[in-house]
C-alpha positions as CSV (number, residue, x, y, z in Angstrom):
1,X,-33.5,5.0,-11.3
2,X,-32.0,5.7,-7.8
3,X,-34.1,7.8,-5.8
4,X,-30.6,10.4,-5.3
5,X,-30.2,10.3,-9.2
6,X,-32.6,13.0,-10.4
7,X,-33.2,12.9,-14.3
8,X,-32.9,16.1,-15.9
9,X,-34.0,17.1,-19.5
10,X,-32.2,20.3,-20.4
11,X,-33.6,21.5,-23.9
12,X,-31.9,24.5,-26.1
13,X,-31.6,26.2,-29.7
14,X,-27.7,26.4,-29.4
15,X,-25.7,22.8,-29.9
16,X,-22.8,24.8,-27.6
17,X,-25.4,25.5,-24.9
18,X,-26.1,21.3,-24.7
19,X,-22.2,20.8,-24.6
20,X,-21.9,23.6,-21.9
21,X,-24.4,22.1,-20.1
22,X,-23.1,18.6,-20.0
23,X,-19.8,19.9,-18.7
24,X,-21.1,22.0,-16.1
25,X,-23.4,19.5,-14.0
26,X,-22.8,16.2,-15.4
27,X,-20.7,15.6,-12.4
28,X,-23.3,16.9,-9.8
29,X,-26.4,14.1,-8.5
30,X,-28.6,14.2,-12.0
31,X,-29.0,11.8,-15.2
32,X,-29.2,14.1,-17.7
33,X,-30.8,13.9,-21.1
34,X,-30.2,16.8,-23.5
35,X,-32.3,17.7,-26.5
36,X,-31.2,20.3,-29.3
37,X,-34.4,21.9,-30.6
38,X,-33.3,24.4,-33.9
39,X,-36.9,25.8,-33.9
40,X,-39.7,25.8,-30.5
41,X,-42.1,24.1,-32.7
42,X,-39.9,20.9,-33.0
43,X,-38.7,20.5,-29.2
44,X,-41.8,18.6,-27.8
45,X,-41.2,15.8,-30.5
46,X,-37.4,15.8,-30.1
47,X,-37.5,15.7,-26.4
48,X,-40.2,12.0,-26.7
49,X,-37.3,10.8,-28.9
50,X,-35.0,11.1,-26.7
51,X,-36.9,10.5,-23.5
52,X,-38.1,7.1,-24.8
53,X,-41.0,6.9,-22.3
54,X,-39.2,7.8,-19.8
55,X,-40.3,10.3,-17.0
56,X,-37.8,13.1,-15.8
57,X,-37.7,15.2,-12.5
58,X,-37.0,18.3,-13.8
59,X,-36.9,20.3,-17.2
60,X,-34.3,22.9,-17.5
61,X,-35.7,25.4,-21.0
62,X,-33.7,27.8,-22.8
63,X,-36.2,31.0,-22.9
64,X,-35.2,32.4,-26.5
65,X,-36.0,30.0,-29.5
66,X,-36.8,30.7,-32.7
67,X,-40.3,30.8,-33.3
68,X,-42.0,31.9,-36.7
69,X,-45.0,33.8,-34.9
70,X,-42.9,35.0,-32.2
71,X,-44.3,39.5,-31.2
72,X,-42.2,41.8,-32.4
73,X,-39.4,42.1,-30.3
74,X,-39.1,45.3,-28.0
75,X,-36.0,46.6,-25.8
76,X,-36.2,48.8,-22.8
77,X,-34.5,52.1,-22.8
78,X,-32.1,50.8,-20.2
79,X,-31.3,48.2,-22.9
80,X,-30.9,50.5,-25.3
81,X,-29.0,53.0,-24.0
82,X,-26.2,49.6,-22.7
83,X,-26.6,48.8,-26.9
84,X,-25.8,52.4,-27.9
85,X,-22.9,52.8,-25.0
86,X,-19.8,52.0,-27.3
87,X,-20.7,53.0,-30.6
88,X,-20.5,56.7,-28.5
89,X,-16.9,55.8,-26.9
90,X,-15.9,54.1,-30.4
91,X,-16.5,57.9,-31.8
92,X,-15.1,59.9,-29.0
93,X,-11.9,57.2,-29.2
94,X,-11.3,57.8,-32.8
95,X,-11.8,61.7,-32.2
96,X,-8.9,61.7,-29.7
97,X,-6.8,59.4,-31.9
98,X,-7.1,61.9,-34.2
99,X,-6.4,65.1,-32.0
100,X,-3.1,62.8,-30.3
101,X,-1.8,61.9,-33.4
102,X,-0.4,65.2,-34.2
103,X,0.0,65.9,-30.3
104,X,1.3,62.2,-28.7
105,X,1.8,59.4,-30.7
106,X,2.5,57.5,-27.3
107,X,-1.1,58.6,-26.2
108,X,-2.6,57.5,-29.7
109,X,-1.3,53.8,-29.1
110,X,-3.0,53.5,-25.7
111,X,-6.2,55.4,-27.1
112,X,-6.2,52.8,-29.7
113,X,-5.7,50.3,-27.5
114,X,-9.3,51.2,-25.5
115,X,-10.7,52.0,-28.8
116,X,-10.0,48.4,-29.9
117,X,-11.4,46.7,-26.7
118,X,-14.8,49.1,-26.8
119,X,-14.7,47.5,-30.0
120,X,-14.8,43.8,-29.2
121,X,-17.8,45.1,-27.1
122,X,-19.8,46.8,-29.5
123,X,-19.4,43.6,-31.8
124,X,-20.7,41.3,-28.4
125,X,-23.3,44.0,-28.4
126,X,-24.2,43.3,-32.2
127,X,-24.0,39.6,-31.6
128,X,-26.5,40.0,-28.8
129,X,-29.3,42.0,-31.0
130,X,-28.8,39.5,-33.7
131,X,-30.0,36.5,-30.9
132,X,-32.2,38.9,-29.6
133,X,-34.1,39.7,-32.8
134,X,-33.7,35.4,-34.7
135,X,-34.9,34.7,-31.4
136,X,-38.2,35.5,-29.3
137,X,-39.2,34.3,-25.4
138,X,-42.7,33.3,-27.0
139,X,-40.6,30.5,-28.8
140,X,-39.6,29.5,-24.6
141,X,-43.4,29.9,-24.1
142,X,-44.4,27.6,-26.4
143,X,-41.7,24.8,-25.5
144,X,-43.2,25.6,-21.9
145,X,-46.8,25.1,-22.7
146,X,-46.2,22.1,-24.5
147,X,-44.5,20.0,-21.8
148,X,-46.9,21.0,-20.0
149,X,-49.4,19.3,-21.6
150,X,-47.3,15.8,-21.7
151,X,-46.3,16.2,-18.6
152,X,-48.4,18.6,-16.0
153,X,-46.9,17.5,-13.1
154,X,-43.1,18.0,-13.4
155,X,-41.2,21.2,-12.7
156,X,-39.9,23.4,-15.0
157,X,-37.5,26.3,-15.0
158,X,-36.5,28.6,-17.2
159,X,-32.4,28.9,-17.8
160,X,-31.3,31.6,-19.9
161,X,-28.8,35.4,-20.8
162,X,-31.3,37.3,-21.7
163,X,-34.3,36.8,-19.2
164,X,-35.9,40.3,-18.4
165,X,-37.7,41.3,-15.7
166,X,-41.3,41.0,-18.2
167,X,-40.0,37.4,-19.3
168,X,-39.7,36.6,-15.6
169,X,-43.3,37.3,-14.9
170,X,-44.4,35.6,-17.8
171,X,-42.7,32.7,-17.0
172,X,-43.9,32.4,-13.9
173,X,-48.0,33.4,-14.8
174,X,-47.5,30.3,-17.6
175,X,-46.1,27.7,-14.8
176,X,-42.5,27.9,-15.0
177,X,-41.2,27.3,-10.9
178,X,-38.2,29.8,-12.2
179,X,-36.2,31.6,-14.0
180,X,-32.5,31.1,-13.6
181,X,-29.4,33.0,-15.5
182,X,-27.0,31.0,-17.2
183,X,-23.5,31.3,-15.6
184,X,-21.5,34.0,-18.0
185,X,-18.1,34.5,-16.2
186,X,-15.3,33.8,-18.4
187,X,-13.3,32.9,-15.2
188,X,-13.5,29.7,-14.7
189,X,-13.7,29.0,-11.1
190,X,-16.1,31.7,-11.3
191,X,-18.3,29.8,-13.7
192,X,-18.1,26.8,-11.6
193,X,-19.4,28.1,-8.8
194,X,-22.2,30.0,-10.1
195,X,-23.1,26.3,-11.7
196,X,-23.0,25.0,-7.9
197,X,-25.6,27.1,-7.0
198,X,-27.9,26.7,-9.7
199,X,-27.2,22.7,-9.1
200,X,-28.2,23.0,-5.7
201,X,-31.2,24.6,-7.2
202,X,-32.2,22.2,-9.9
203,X,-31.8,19.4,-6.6
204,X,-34.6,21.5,-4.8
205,X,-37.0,21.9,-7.9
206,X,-36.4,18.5,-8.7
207,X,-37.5,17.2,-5.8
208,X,-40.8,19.0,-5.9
209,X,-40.0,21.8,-3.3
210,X,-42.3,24.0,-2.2
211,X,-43.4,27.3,-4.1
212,X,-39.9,29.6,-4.9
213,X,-39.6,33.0,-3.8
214,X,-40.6,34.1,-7.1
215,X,-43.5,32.2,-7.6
216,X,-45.3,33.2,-4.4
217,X,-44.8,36.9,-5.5
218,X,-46.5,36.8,-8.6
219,X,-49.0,34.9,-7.2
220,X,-49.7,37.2,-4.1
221,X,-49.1,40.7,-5.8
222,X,-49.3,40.1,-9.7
223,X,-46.3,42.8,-9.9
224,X,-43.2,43.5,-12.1
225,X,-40.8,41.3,-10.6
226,X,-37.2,40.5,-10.8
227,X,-36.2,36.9,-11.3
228,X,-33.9,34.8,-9.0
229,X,-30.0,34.4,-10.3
230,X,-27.2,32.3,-9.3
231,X,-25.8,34.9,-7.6
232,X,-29.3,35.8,-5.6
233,X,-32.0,37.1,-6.1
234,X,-33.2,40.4,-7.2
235,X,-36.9,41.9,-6.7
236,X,-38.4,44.7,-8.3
237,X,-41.5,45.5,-6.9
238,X,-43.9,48.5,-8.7
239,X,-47.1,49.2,-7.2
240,X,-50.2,49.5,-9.4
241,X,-51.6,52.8,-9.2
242,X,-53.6,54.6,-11.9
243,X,-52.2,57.8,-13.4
244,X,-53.0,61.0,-12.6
């Protein structure tokens, strides 16, 4: 293979997330082979079959796969309270459709209109604590560690929605080089430019670049940290100090 080909393996739960893929850097300098793993424990066999020997430059891992002895999954209160958000305006909508209905029935169209779209959300919302709870970043973890094994020397990031700042760190403590969000605008121009820069990325961790941002953090402080995004990156750095 040409040394400005670079072979990706990109490896995922979701048969949509391998089409999406494809279309969004199939253009850009890589070979690509992709590999749809239903459950974590399957991937490392699925992706020999597919590689057929061969070695790639860079593995590109979904973090959420199902995974029978995936922890019990935990949300943040930030995450709760963005869950929560439009059940309360789907209550307070249907209140004041009630109170304009008898008031102004011009009023009760456009409240139902907003009452309709928090709607749409809330069922996103629902959709994303389904995935959330079928799904566990242990099942990422264990995809991780097992490449590892087969092959210790190539780089591997992490490319996923629903990253938090905890996965982040753990990702990078078990060897991933990052931890990259998936491009979610539903413009597309939008979507293809946020693929740009992650291409530009997987080019640079491909190539065996030296240590990311991120992974010199965690190595220096051992801190809650963000993780680095298409659209930059974000740090959150918390000191350890004992309570008082």
């Amino acid at each position: 293979m040409s040394s400005h080909i670079k072979h990706l393996v990109f490896v995922d739960d979701d048969r949509d997330a391998v089409r999406k893929f494809t279309e969004l850097y199939a253009r850009d300098p890589f070979s690509i082979t992709t590999v749809h793993a239903p459950e974590a424990r399957h991937a490392l066999s699925r992706i020999k079959d597919a590689l057929r020997g061969a070695k790639p430059d860079l593995f590109v891992l979904d973090l959420y796969f199902p995974h029978g002895n995936a922890r019990e999954e935990t949300f943040t209160r930030y995450e709760l309270e963005t869950m929560t958000a439009p059940i309360v305006k789907i209550i307070d909508a249907a209140r004041r459709v009630e109170r304009s209905l008898t008031e102004d029935r011009s009023q009760a169209r456009r409240i139902i209109g907003e009452l309709y779209s928090v709607m749409r959300q809330s069922l996103e919302t629902l959709q994303n604590w389904c995935a959330r709870i079928d799904n566990s970043p242990e099942g990422g973890m264990v995809v991780l560690r097992d490449i590892d094994k087969e092959w210790p020397g190539t780089p591997k990031v992490f490319y996923s929605v629903y990253a938090t700042l905890a996965d982040a760190k753990e990702a990078i403590e078990a060897g991933a080089t990052d931890v990259l969000s998936k491009p979610d605008s539903t413009n597309q121009q939008e979507e293809r430019d946020q693929a740009d820069r992650i291409s530009k990325l997987f080019l640079q961790y491909s190539m065996g670049g030296p240590p990311t941002f991120l992974q010199r953090l965690v190595k220096r402080f051992g801190l809650e940290i963000g993780f680095s995004t298409a659209q930059g990156i974000f740090i959150k750095l918390a000191k350890n100090t004992d309570a008082t």
